[in-house]
N, C-alpha and C positions, 0 to 999 in steps of 0.2 A: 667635247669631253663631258662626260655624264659628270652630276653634281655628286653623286654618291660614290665613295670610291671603297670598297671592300678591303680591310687593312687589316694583318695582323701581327702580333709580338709573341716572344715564346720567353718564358724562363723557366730554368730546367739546375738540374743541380750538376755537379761536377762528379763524369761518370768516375775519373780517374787517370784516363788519355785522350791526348788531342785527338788521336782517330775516333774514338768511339765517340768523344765530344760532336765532332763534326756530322758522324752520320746520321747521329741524333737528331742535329739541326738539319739534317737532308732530309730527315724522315717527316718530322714536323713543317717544313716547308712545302712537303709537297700534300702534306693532308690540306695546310692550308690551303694549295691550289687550288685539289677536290673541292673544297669549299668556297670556292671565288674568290677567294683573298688575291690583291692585286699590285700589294704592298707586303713585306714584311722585314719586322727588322729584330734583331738578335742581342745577348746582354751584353756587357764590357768584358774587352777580351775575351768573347765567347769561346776561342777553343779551348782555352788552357786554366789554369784554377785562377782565385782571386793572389798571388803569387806575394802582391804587396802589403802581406799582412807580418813579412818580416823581409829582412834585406838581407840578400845572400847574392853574392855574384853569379852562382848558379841559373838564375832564374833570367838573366836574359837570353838564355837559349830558346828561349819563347818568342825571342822576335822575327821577323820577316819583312822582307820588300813589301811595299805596296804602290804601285798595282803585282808585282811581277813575281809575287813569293807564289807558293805551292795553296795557300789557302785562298787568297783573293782569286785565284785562276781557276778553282774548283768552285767558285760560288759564281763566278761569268758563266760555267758550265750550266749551273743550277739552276738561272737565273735564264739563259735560253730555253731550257728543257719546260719552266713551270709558265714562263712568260709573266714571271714578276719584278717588281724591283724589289731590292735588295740591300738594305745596310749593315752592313758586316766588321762589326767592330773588334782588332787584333792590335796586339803589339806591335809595333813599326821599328824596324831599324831601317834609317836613311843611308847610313856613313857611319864608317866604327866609331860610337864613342854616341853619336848623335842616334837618343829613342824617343820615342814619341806614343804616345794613346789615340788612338786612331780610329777613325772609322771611315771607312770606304761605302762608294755609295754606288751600285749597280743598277742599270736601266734594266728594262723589262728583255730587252734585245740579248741580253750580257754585255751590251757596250761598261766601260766603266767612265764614270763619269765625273769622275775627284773624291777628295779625302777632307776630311775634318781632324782637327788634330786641337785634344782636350785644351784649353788655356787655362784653366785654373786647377793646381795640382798640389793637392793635402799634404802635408807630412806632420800626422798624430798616430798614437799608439794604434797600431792594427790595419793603418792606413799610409805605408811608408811610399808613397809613391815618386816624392821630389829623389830618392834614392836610385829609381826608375828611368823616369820621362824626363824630359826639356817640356817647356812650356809650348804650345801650337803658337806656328807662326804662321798660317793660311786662313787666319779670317775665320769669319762665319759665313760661306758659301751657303749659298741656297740652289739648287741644282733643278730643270728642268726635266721632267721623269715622263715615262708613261701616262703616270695618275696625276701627277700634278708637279707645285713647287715644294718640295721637301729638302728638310736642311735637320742639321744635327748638332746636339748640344749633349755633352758624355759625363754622368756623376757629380759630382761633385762642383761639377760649372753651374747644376740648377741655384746653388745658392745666393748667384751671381746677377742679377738684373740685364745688367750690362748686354749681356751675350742675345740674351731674350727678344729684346728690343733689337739689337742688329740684323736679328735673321727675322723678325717680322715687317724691317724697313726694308728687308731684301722681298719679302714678297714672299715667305713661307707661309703655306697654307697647312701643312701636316710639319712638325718635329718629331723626332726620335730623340728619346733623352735615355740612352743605355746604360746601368749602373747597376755597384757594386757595392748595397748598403744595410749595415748590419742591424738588428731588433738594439734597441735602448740607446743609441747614439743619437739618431736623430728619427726612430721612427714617428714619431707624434707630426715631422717634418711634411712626410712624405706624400701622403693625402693632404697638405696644406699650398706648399712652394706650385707646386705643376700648375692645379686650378689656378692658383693664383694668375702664374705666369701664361695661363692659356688668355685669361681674361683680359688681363694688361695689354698683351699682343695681339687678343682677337683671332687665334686658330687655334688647332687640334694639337694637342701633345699624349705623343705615346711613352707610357712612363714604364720600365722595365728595370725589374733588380732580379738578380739569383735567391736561391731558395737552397737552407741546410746548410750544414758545416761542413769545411774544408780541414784540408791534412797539415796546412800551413799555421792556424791558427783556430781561436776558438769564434770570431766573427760568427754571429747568428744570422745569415742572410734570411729576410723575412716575405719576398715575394710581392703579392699583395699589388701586381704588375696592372696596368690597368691605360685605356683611353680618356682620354677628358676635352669637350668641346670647349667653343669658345665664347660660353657662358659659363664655363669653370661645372661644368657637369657630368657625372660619368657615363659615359656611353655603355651604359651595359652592367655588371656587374664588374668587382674588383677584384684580381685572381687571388687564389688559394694563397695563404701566410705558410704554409706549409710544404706544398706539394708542385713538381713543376705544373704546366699548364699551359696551352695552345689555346688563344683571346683571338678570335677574330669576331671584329666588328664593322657596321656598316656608318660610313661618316658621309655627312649631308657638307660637303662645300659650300653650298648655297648657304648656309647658314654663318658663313664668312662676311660674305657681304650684308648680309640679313642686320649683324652682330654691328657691325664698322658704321652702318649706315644711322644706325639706333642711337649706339653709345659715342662714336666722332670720337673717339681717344686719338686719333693719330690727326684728326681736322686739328686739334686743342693743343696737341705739343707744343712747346717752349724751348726750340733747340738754342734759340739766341740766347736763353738765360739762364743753361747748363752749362757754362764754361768752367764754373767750380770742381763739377762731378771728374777730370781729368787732369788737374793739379796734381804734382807729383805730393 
């Protein structure tokens, strides 16, 4: 497997329907093709608006099976056609009553290869999501891909250490971190947490928020989507605060073991003597 793997993220703003939402994301996926991209992955609940910015029974009409709904089956489509992988994050209904935040993870084949499902879920003004979801109860899986070990961690969980750490002891070498987060709540956050947590963990994090306001509320989704190695650096420039935008960048793997072998953050752990950190 080559050490370079051509990867890209897209956010884009909410046209107004799930169909046009989606073709958007077919359209952009496949430029990334053209362009070598060999990786990409999409924002939270990318088909549908950011919905959890008020609570109305209405809004779980948004949900779907996953793997079996009509959207994860059009992105295995997608996901043959461009010969990418894929992380495609939608609303989940499992069982009436039981929702979830989700993100499904498609190989380059369109094989689908499992889901992630958010564990730590807000409920603050403009972010009503415990109204929503059940908390994930499948782990931090790290999935074996085309390109590599890629795992995922969805909004709101970046604030979380915890999460970070489990999918870098799984052997993530790329994350997907997809979200849904507005200018003045925690923007000063958001070029901070990622690098951070690239660094701690020693791999690549794709960091990806929506852009413009939605009909639901007045959330100023600020963009600003970007890749960061695992020296907390950004690959590239940081996309537009403004305006959607198609980031594909070239990431050196090699530069994993480069990082691990340097700084031995994971030689140095002290798992014996974090028995505190799980106290109820």
């Amino acid at each position: 497997m080559a050490n370079i793997v051509r990867a890209a993220l897209v956010q884009t703003k909410w046209t107004g329907d799930s169909e046009s939402m989606i073709e958007l994301h077919e359209k952009y996926a496949r430029s990334a093709a053209e362009q070598g991209a060999k990786v990409i992955g999409f924002q939270e609940v990318f088909n549908a608006p950011y919905f959890c910015q008020v609570q109305e029974a209405e809004h779980y009409r948004w949900a779907e099976a996953v793997p079996d709904g009509p959207t994860v089956r059009r992105m295995r489509e997608l996901a043959r056609e461009t010969g990418m992988v894929i992380v495609v994050p939608v609303y989940e209904v499992e069982q009436s009553g039981f929702y979830y935040n989700t993100a499904a993870v498609i190989d380059a084949d369109g094989s689908y290869l499992g889901k992630y499902r958010k564990h730590h879920i807000p409920q603050v003004k403009g972010f009503w999501e415990k109204y929503y979801f059940k908390p994930g109860n499948v782990g931090w899986p790290v999935f074996d891909t085309a390109v590599g070990r890629v795992g995922v961690y969805i909004c709101y969980d970046r604030h979380f250490p915890e999460g970070w750490r489990e999918l870098g002891l799984a052997g993530a070498q790329l994350v997907y971190n997809p979200s849904a987060t507005s200018r003045g709540l925690s923007a000063y956050l958001w070029q901070l947490e990622q690098p951070a947590a690239a660094v701690a963990n020693e791999y690549f994090i794709a960091a990806i928020n929506r852009v413009g306001t939605e009909e639901y509320g007045d959330n100023d989704f600020y963009g600003t989507s970007y890749f960061v190695d695992p020296r907390g650096q950004f690959v590239g420039d940081v996309a537009s605060d403004k305006e959607e935008e198609l980031v594909v960048r070239d990431l050196d793997f090699g530069l994993i073991d480069e990082v691990r072998q340097q700084w031995a953050f994971y030689r140095d752990r002290r798992p014996d003597a974090y028995e505190g950190l799980v106290r109820p």
